[in-house]
C-alpha positions as protocol buffer text, in pm:
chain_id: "A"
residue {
  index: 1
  type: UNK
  ca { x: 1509 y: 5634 z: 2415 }
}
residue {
  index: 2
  type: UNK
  ca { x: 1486 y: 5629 z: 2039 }
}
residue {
  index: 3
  type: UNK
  ca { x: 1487 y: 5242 z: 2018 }
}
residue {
  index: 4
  type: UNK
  ca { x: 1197 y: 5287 z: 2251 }
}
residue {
  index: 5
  type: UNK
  ca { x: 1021 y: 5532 z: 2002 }
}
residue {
  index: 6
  type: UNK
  ca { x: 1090 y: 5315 z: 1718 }
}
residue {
  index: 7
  type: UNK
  ca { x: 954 y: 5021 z: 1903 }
}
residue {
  index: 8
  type: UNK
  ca { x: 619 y: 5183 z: 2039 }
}
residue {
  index: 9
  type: UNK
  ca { x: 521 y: 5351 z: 1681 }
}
residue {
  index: 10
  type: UNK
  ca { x: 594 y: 5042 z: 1529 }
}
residue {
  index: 11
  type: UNK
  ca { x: 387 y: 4845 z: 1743 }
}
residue {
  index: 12
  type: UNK
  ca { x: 82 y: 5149 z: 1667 }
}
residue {
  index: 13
  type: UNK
  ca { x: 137 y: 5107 z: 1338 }
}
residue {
  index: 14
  type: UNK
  ca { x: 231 y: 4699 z: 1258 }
}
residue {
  index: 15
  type: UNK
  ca { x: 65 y: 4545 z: 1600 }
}
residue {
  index: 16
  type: UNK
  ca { x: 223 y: 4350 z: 1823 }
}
residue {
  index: 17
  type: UNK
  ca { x: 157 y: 3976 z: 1593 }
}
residue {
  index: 18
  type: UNK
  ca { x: 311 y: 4150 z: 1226 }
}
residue {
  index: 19
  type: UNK
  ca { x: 606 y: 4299 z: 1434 }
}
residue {
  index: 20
  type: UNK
  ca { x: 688 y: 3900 z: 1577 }
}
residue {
  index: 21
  type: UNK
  ca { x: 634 y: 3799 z: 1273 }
}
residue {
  index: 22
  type: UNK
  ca { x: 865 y: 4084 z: 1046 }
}
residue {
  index: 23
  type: UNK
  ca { x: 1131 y: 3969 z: 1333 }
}
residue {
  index: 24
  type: UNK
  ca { x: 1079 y: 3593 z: 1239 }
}
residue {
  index: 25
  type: UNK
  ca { x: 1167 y: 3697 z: 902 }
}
residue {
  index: 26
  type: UNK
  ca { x: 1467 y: 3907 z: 987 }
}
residue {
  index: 27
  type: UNK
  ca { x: 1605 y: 3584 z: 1203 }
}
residue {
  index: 28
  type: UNK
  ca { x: 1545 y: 3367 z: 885 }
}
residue {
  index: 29
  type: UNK
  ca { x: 1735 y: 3602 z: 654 }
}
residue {
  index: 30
  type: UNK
  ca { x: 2000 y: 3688 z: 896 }
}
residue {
  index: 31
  type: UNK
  ca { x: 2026 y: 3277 z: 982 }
}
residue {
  index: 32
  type: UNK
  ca { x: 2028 y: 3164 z: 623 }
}
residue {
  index: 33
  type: UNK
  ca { x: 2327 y: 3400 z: 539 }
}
residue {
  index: 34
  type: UNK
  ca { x: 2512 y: 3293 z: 865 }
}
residue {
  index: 35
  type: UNK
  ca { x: 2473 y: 2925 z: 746 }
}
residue {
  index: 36
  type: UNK
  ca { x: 2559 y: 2947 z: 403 }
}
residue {
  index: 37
  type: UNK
  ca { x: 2850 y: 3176 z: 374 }
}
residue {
  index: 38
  type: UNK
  ca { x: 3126 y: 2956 z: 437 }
}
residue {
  index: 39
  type: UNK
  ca { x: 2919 y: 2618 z: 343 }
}
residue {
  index: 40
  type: UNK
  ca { x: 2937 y: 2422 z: 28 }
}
residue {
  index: 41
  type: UNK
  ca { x: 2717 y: 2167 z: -46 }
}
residue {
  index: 42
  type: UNK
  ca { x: 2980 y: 1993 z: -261 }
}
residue {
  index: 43
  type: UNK
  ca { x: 3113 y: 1839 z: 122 }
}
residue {
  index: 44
  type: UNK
  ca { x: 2975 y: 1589 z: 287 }
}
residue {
  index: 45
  type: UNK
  ca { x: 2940 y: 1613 z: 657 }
}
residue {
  index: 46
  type: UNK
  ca { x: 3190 y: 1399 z: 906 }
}
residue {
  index: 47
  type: UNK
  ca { x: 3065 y: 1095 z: 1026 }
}
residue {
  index: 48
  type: UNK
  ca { x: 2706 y: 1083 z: 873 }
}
residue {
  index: 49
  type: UNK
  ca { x: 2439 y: 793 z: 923 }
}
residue {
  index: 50
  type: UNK
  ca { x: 2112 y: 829 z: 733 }
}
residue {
  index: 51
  type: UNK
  ca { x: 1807 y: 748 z: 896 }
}
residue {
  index: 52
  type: UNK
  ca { x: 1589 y: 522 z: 620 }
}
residue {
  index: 53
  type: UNK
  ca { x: 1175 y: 531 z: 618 }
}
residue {
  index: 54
  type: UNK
  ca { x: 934 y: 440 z: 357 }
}
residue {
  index: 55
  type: UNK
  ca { x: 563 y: 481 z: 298 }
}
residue {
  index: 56
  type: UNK
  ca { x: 421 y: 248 z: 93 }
}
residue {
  index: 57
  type: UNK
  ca { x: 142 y: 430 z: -106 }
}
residue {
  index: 58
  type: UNK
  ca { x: 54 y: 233 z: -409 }
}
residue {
  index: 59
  type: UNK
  ca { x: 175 y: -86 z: -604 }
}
residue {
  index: 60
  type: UNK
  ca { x: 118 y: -238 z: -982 }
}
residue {
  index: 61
  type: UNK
  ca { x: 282 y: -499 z: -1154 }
}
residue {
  index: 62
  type: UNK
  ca { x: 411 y: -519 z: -1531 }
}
residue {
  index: 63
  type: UNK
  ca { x: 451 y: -885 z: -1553 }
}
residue {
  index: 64
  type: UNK
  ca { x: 594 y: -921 z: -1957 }
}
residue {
  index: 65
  type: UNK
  ca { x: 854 y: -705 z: -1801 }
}
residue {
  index: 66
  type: UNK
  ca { x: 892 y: -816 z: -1500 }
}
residue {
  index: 67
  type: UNK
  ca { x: 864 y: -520 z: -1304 }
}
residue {
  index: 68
  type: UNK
  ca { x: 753 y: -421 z: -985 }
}
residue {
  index: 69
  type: UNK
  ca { x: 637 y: 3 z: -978 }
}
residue {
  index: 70
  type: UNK
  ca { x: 540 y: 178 z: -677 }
}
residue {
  index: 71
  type: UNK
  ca { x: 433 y: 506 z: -547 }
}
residue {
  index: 72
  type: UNK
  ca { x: 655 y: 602 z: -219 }
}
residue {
  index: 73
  type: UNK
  ca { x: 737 y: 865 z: 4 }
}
residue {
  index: 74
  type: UNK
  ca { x: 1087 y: 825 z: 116 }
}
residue {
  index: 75
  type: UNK
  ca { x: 1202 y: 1008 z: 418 }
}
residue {
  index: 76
  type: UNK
  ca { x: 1576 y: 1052 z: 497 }
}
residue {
  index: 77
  type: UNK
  ca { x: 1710 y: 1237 z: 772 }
}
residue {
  index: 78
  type: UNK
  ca { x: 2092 y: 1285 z: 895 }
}
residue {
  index: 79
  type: UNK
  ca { x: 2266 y: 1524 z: 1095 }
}
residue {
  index: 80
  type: UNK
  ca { x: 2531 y: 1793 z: 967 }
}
residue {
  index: 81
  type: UNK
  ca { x: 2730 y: 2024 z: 1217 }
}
residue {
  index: 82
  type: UNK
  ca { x: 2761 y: 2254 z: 982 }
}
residue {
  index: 83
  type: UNK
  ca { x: 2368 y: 2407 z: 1042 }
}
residue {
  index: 84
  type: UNK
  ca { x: 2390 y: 2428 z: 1436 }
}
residue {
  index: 85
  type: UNK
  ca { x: 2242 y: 2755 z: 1602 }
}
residue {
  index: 86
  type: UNK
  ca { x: 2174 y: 2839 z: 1959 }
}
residue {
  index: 87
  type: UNK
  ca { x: 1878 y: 3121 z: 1919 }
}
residue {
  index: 88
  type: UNK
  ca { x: 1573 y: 2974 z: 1984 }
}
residue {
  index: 89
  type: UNK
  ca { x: 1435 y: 3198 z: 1648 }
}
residue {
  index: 90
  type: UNK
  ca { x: 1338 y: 3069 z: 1401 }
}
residue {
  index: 91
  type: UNK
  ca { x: 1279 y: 2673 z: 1535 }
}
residue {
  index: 92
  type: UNK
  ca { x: 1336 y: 2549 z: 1173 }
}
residue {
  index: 93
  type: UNK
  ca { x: 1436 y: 2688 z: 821 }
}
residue {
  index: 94
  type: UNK
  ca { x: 1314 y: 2561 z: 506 }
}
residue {
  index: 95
  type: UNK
  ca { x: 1624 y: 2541 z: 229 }
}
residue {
  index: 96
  type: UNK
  ca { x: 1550 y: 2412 z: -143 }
}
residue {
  index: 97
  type: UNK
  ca { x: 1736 y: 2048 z: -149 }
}
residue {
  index: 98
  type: UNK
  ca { x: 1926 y: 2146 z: -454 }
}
residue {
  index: 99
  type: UNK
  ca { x: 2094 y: 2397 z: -183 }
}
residue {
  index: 100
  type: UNK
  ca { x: 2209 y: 2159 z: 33 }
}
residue {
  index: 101
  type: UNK
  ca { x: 2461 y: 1818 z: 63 }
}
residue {
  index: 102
  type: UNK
  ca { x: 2204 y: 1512 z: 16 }
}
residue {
  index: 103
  type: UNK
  ca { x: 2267 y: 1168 z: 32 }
}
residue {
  index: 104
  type: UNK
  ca { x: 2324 y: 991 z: -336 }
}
residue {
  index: 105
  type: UNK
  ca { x: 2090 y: 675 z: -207 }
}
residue {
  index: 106
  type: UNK
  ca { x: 1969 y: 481 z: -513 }
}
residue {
  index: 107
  type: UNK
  ca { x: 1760 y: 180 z: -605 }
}
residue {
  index: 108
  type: UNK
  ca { x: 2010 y: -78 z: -647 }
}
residue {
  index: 109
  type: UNK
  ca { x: 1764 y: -305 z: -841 }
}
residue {
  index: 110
  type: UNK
  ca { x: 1539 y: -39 z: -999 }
}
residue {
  index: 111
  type: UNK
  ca { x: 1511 y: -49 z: -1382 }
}
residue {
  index: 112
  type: UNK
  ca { x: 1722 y: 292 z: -1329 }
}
residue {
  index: 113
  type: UNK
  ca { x: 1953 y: 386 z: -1046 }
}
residue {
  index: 114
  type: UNK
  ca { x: 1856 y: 739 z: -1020 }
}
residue {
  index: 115
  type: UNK
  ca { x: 1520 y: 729 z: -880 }
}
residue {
  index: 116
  type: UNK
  ca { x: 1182 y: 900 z: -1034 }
}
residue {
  index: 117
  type: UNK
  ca { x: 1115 y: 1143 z: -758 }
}
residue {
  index: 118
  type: UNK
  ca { x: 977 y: 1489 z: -717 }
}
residue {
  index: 119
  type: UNK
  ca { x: 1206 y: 1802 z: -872 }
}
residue {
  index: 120
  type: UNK
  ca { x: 1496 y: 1915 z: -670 }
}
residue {
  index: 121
  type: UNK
  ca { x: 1405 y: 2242 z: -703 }
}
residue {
  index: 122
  type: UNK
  ca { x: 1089 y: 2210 z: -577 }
}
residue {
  index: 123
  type: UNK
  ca { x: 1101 y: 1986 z: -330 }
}
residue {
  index: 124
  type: UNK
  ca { x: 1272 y: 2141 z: 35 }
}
residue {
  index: 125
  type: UNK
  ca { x: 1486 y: 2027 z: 323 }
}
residue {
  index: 126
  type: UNK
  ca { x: 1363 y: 2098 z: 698 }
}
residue {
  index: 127
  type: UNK
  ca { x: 1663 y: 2231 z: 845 }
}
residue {
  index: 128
  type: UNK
  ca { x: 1656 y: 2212 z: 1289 }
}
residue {
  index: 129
  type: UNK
  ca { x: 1860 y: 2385 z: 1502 }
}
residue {
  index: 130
  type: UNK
  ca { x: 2101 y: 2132 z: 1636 }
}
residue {
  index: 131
  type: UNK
  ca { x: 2223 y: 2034 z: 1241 }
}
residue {
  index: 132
  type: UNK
  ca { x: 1914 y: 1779 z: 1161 }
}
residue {
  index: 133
  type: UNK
  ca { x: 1794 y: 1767 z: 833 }
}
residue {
  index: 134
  type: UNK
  ca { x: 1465 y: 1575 z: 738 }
}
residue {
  index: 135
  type: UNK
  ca { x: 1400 y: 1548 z: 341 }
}
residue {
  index: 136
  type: UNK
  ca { x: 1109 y: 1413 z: 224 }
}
residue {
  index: 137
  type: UNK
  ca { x: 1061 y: 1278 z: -129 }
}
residue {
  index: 138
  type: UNK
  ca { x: 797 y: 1189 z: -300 }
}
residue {
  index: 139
  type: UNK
  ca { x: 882 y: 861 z: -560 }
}
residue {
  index: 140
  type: UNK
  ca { x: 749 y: 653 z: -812 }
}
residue {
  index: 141
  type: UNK
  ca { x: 1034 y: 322 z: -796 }
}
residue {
  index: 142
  type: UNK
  ca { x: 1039 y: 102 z: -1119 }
}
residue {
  index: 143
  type: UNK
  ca { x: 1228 y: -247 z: -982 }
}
residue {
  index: 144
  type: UNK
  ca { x: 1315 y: -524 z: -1097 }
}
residue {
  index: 145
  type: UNK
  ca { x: 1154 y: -853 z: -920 }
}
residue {
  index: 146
  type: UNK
  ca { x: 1086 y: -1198 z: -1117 }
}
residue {
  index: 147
  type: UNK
  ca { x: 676 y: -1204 z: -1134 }
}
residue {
  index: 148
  type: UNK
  ca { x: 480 y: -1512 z: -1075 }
}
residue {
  index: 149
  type: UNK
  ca { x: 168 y: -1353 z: -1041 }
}
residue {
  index: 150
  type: UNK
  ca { x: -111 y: -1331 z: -1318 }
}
residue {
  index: 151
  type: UNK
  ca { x: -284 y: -986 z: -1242 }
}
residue {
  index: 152
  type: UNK
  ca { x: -617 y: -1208 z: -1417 }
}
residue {
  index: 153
  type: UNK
  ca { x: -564 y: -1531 z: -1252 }
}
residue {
  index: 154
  type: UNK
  ca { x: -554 y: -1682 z: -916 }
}
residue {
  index: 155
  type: UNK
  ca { x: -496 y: -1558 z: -629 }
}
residue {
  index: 156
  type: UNK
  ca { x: -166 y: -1627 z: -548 }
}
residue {
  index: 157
  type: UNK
  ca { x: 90 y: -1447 z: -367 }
}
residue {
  index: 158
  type: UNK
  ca { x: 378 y: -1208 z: -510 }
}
residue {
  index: 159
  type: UNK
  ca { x: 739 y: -1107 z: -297 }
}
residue {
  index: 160
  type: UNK
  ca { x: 938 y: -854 z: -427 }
}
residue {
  index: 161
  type: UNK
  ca { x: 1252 y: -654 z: -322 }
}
residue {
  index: 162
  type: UNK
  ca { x: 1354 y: -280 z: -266 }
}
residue {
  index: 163
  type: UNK
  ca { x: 1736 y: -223 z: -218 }
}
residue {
  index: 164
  type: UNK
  ca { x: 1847 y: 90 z: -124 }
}
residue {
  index: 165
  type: UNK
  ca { x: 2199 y: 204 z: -102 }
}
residue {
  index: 166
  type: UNK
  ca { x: 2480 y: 465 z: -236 }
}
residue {
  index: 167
  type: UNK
  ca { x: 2697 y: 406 z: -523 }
}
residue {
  index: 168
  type: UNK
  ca { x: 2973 y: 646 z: -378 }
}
residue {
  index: 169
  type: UNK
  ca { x: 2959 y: 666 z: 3 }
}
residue {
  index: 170
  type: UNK
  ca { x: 3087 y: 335 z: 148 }
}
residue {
  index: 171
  type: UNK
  ca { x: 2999 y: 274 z: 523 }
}
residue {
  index: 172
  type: UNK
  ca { x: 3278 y: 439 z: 681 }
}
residue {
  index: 173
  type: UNK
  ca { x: 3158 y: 742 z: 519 }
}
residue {
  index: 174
  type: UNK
  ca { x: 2807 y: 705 z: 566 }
}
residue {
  index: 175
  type: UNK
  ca { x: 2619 y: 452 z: 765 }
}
residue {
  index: 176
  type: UNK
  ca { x: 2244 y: 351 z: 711 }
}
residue {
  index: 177
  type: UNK
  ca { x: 1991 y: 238 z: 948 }
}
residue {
  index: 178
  type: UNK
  ca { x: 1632 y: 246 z: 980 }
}
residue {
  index: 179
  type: UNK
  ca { x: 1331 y: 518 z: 1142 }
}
residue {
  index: 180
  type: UNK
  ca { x: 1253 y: 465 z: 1483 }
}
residue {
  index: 181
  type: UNK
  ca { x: 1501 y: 94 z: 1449 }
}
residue {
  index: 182
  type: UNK
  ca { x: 1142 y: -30 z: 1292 }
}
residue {
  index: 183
  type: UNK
  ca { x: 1213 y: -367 z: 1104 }
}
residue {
  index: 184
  type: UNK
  ca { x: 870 y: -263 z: 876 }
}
residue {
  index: 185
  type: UNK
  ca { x: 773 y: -6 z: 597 }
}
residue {
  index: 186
  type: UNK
  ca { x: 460 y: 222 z: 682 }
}
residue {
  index: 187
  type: UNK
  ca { x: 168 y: 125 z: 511 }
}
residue {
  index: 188
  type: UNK
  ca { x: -110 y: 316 z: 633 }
}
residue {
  index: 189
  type: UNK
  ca { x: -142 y: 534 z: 334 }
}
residue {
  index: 190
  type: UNK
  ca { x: -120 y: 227 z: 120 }
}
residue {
  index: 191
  type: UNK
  ca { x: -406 y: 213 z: -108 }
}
residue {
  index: 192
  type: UNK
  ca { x: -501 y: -49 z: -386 }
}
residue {
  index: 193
  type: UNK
  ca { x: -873 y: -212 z: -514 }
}
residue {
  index: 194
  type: UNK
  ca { x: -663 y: -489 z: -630 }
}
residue {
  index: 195
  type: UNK
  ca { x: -366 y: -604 z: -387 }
}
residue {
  index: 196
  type: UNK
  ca { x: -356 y: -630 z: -36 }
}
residue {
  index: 197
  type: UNK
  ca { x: 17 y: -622 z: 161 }
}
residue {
  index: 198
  type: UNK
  ca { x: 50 y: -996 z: 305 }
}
residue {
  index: 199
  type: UNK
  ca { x: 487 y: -936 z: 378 }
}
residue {
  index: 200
  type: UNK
  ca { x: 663 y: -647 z: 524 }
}
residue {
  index: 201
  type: UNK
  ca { x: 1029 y: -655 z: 648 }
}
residue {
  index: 202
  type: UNK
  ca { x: 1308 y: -417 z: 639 }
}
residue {
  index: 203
  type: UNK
  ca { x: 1626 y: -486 z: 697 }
}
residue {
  index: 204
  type: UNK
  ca { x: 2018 y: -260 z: 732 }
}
residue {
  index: 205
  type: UNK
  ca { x: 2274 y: -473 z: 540 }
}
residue {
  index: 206
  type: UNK
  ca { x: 2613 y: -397 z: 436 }
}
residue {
  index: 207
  type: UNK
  ca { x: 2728 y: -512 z: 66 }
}
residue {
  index: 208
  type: UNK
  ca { x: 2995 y: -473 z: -189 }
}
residue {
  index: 209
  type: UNK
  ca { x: 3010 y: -298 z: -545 }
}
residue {
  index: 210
  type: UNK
  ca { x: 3188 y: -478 z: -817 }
}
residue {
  index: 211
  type: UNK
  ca { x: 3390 y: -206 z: -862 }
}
residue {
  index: 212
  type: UNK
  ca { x: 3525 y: -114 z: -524 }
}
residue {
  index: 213
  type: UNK
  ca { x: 3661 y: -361 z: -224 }
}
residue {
  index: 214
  type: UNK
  ca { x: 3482 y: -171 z: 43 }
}
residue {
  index: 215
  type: UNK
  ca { x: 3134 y: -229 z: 196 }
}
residue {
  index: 216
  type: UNK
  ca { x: 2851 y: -43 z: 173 }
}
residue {
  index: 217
  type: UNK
  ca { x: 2534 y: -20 z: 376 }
}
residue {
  index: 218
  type: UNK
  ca { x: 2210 y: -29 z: 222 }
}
residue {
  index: 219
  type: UNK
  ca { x: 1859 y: -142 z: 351 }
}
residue {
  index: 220
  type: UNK
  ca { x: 1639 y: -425 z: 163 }
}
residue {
  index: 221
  type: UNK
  ca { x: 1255 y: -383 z: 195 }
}
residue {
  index: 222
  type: UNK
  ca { x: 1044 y: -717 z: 130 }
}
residue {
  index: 223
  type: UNK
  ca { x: 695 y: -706 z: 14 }
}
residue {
  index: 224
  type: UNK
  ca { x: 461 y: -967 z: -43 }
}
residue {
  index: 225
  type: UNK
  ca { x: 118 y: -897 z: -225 }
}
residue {
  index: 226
  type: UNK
  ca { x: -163 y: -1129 z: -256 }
}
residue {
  index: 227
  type: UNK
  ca { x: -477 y: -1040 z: -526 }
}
residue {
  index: 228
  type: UNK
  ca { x: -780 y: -951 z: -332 }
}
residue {
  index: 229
  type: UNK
  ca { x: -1044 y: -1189 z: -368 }
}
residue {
  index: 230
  type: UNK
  ca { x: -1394 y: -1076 z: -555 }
}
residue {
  index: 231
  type: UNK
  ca { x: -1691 y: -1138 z: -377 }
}
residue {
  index: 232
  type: UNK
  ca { x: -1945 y: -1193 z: -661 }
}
residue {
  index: 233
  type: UNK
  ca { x: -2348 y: -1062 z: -562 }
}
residue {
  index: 234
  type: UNK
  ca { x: -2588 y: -1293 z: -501 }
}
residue {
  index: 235
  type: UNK
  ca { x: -2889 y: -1220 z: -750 }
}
């Protein structure tokens, strides 16, 4: 009877749409404790494949250095056990990254191995009920490629490599493969007055370190870039 009380002034006072929505928040606090208070993020979960995607968004070329720089969004999503709940409130929580285990996938041929990508601390995780987690990054990727093209001459074309991998986690630890088993990049948000995308292919591979006897898997992105052509106005 006093539940009952509680609930009808409530709803006099808060309406029916700030009381679902005070709930939501009491779930989210409630959940995020549950989750965390045994978890460290300093363990990796058990049997963990990444799922790879890229999103090609921009490209330029420094050709005295020979060096390939483009704007990405990476997307990498896995699955740990260890965020699994059954009620159907809240459908998703939102963690900081710098929270949570990530995976340490670099840019094997970049000019540096740790990538140039948005702050940790601002940048969040989407955490789903049955363990997923979906982290999006926003990049800008300095790699190494061996440039033939003359950004002021002809029009020839350019191919260049991305190679993705970890430096700690071989394959029996953690296994690679690509979004939606889709042997392209996205590049429908790719944008450029002076390239156009002529080669796209992506592709899992497995490799070794020099300093380890194990394999690791990785994915290799190929892109070929051709100059677009001016059309000069007649007078």
């Amino acid at each position: 009877m006093k539940y009952l009380f509680v609930l009808i002034f409530s709803q006099l006072i808060y309406g029916q749409d700030e009381l679902e929505s005070m709930r939501e928040g009491d779930s989210k606090e409630k959940l995020y404790s549950d989750l965390f208070a045994t978890y460290s993020k300093d363990n990796y979960p058990d049997n963990v494949t990444i799922t790879f995607g890229l999103v090609l968004r921009g490209v330029q070329f420094d050709t005295s250095h020979h060096i390939m720089i483009t704007n990405v969004w990476l997307r990498m999503i896995w699955t740990d056990d260890r965020f699994v709940w059954d009620n159907p409130n809240p459908k998703s929580l939102r963690v900081p990254s710098d929270l949570v285990w990530t995976p340490d996938i670099s840019l094997y041929n970049g000019v540096s191995v740790a990538m140039d990508c948005c702050p940790r601390s601002r940048n969040n995780v989407i955490i789903f009920p049955n363990g997923e987690v979906d982290w999006l990054l926003s990049c800008r990727l300095e790699s190494f490629c061996h440039l033939t093209l003359d950004t002021n001459g002809p029009y020839e074309e350019q191919e260049c490599a991305l190679h993705f991998g970890s430096l700690t986690y071989n394959s029996e630890t953690m296994g690679l493969e690509l979004y939606d088993n889709i042997t392209t990049i996205d590049t429908y948000h790719f944008h450029s007055q002076k390239y156009k995308v002529v080669k796209n292919a992506a592709v899992c591979e497995e490799r070794f370190h020099n300093w380890s006897e194990d394999k690791y898997a990785s994915v290799k992105v190929t892109l070929g870039f051709k100059r677009i052509e001016k059309v000069c106005e007649k007078d």
